[in-house]
C-alpha positions as CSV (number, residue, x, y, z in Angstrom):
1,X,29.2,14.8,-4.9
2,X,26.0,13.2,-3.5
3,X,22.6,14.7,-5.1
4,X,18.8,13.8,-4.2
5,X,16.2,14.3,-6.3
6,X,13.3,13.7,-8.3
7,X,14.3,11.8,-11.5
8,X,14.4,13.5,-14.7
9,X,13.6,12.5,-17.9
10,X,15.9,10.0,-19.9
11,X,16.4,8.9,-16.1
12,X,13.7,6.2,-16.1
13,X,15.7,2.7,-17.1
14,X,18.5,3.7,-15.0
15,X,15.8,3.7,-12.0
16,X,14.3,0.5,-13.4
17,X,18.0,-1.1,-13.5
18,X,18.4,-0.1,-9.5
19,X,14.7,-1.2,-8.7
20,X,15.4,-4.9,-10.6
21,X,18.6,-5.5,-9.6
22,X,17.8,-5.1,-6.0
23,X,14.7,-6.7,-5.5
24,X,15.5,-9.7,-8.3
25,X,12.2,-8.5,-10.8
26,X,11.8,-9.3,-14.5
27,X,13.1,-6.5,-16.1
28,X,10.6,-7.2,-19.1
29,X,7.7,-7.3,-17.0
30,X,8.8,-4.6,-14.3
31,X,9.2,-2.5,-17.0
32,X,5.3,-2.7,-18.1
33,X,3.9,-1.7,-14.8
34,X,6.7,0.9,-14.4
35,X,5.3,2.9,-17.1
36,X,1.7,2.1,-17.1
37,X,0.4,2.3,-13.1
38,X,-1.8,5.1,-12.6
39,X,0.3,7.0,-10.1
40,X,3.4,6.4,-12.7
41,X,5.4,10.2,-12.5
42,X,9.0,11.6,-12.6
43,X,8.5,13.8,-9.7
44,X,7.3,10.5,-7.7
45,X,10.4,8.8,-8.5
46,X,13.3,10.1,-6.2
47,X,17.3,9.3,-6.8
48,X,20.0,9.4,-4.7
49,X,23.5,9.8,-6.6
50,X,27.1,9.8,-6.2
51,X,29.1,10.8,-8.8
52,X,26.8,10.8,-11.2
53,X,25.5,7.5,-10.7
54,X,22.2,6.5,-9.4
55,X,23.0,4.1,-6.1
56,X,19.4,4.4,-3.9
57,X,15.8,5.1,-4.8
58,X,12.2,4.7,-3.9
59,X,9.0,6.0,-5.4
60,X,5.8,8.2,-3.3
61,X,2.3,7.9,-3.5
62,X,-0.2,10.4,-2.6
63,X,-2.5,9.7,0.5
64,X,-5.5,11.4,1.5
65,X,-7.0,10.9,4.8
66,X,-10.2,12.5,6.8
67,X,-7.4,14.3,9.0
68,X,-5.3,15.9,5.8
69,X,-2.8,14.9,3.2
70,X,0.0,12.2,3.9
71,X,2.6,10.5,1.4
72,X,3.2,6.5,1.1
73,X,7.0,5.7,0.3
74,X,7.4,2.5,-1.0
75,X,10.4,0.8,-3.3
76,X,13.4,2.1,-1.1
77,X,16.2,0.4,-2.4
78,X,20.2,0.9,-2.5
79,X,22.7,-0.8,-5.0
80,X,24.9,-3.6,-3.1
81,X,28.4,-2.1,-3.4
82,X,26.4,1.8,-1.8
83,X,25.1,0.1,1.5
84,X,25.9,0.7,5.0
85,X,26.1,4.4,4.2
86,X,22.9,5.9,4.7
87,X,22.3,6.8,1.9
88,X,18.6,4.9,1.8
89,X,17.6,7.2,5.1
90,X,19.5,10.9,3.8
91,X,16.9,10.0,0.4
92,X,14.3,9.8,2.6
93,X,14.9,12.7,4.3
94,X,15.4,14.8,1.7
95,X,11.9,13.2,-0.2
96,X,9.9,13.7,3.4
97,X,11.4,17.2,3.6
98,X,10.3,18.4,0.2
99,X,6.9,16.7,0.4
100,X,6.4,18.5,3.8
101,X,4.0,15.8,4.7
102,X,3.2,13.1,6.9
103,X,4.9,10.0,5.6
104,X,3.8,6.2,5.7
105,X,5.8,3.4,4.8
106,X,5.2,-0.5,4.8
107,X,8.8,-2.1,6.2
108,X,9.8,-6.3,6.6
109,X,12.7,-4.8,9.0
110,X,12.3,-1.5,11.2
111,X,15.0,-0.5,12.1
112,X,16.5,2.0,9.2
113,X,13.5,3.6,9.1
114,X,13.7,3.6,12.7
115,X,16.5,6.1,12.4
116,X,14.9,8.0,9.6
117,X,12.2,8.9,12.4
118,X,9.7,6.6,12.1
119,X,7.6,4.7,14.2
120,X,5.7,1.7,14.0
121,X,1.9,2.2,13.8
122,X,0.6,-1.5,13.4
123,X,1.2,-4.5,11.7
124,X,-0.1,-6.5,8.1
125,X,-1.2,-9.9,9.1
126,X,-2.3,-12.6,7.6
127,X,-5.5,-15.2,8.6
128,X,-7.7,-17.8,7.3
129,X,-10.8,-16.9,7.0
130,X,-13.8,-18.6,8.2
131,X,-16.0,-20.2,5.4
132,X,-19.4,-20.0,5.2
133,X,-21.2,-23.3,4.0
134,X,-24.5,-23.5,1.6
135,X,-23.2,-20.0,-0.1
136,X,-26.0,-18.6,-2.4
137,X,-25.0,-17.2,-5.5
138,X,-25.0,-13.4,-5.8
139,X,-24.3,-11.0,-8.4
140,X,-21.1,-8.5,-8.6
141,X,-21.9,-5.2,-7.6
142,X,-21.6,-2.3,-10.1
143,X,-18.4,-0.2,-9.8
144,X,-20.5,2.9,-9.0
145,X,-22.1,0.8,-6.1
146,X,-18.7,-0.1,-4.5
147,X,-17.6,3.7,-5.3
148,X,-20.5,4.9,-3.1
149,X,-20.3,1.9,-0.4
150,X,-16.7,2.7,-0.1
151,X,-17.2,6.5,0.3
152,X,-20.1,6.1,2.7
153,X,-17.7,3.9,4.8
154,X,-14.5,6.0,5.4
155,X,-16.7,9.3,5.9
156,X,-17.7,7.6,9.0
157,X,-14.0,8.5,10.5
158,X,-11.4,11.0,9.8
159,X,-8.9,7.9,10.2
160,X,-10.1,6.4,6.7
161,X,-8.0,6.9,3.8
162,X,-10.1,8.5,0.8
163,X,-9.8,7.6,-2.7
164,X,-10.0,10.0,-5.0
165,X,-10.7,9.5,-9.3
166,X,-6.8,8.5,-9.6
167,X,-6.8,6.4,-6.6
168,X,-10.2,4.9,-7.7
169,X,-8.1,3.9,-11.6
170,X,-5.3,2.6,-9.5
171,X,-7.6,0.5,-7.2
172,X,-9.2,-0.9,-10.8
173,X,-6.3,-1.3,-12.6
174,X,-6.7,-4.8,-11.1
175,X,-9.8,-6.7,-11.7
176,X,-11.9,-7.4,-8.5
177,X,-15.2,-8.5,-8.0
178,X,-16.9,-7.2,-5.1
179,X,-19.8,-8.9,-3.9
180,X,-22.8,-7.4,-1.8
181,X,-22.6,-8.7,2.0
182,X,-24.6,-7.7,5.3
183,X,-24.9,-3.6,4.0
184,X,-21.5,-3.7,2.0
185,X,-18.7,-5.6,0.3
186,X,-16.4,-8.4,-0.2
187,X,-13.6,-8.1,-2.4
188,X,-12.3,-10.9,-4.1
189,X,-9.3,-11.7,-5.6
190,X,-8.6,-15.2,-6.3
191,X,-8.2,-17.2,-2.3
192,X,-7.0,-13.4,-1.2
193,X,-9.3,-11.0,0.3
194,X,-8.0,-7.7,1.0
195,X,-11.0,-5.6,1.5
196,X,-14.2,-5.8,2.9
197,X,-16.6,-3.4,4.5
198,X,-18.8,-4.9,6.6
199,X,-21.5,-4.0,9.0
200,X,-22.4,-6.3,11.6
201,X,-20.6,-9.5,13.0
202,X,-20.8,-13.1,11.2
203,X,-19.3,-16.3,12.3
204,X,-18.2,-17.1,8.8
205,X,-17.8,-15.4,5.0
206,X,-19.3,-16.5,1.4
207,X,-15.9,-17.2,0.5
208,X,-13.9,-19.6,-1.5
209,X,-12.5,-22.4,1.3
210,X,-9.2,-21.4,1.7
211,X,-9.3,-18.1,1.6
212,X,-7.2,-15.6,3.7
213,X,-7.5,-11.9,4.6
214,X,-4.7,-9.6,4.4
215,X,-4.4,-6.5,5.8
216,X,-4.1,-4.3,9.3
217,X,-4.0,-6.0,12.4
218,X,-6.3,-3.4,14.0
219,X,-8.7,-3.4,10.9
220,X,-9.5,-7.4,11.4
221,X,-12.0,-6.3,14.4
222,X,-12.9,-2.7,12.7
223,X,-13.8,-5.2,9.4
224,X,-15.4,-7.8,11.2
225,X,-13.6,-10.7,10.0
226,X,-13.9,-14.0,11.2
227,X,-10.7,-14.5,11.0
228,X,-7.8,-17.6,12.7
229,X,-4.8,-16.7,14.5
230,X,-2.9,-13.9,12.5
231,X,0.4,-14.8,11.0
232,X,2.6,-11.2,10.9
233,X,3.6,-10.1,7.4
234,X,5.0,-6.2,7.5
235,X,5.0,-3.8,9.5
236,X,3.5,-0.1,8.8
237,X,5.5,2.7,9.8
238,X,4.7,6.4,10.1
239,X,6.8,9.3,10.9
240,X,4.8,12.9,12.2
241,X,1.6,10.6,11.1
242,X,-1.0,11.8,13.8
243,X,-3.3,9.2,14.1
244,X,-3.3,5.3,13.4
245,X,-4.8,4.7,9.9
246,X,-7.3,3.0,8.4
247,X,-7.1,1.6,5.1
248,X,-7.2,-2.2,3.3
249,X,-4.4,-3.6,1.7
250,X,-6.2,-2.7,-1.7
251,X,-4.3,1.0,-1.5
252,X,-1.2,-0.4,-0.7
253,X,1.6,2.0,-2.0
């Protein structure tokens, strides 16, 4: 008998046994973020099992965007000996069809969700970023002040994902400076730079040499980054998603 649903409680380390044995993750640490991320929720965590036994899995996120509601599906992942069966594209099925929402998903290879309806919608790159020389010291912006920048920024298209209070703790759950720059932000974390909102075009950023963005391919022009040739890192994927998104690499799910 094959059953998929959301996990139940007392069902939580076997999904933490699937999700590290797969993807080769510290069970000790794994297990800290499992419980403690601020989207962490049975009903979020969806099982696929046979006999009994939990074989595939992955985990949703809710997305809000100016055009409605979507989900993010993220952590799909089937035990060795259960592969080749479908079983990873029947769980998302079954999760997309109880959601009842557009879906998104971030994918190294297409093709399985390919056949679970998806299509590709763009691509995560990767690119130096251009440095800018004789930097001036500035202070972090306030969380309130990146709160409102942020929300000024994706009212201005019904493409933009929203963040909501939850989606706000998630995106601080991890420490990042944001600096002011040219009516908005940078977001820094470490040489990485995910986000940025940006108005106007510069030839260069106050950032650390070395640093690289991260994110969309079509945001690198909508964020104004004065960015080197893109290197390709994932690929996002939507299935019944209307419109391309627009989001930073800060929300990923």
């Amino acid at each position: 008998m094959t059953e998929c649903r959301p996990i139940r409680q007392g069902e939580e380390e076997e999904f933490l046994s699937v999700l590290c044995g797969v993807f080769d993750l510290d069970t000790d640490r794994a297990r800290i973020v499992f419980y403690n991320e601020p989207f962490f929720d049975l009903d979020r965590k969806w099982g696929l099992f046979e006999a009994g036994k939990m074989v595939s899995i992955l985990t949703t996120t809710p997305l809000e965007f100016g055009w409605g509601p979507a989900v993010g599906i993220a952590g799909v992942a089937t035990l060795p000996e259960a592969r080749s069966k479908g079983l990873a594209g029947r769980l998302v099925d079954e999760c997309l069809r109880a959601a009842g929402e557009p879906a998104l998903l971030f994918a190294e290879r297409t093709r399985v969700y390919e056949r679970a309806g998806f299509k590709v919608l763009d691509e995560v790159v990767r690119c130096d970023i251009q440095v800018q020389e004789d930097q001036q010291e500035t202070d972090v912006l306030a969380t309130t002040e990146v709160h409102d920048l942020y929300a000024a920024w994706a009212e201005q298209d019904i493409d933009r994902l929203r963040r909501d209070e939850r989606r706000w703790r998630y995106w601080e759950w991890v420490s990042r400076p944001c600096e002011p720059f040219s009516g908005g932000y940078i977001c820094h974390e470490a040489m990485l730079c995910r986000e940025a909102i940006v108005y106007g075009s510069h030839d260069s950023w106050p950032v650390m040499p070395g640093s690289q963005w991260v994110g969309l391919r079509t945001m690198v022009a909508r964020a104004n980054v004065p960015a080197g040739p893109p290197l390709h890192e994932l690929w996002l994927m939507g299935r019944d998603v209307p419109r391309v998104p627009q989001m930073f690499m800060t929300d990923q799910f």
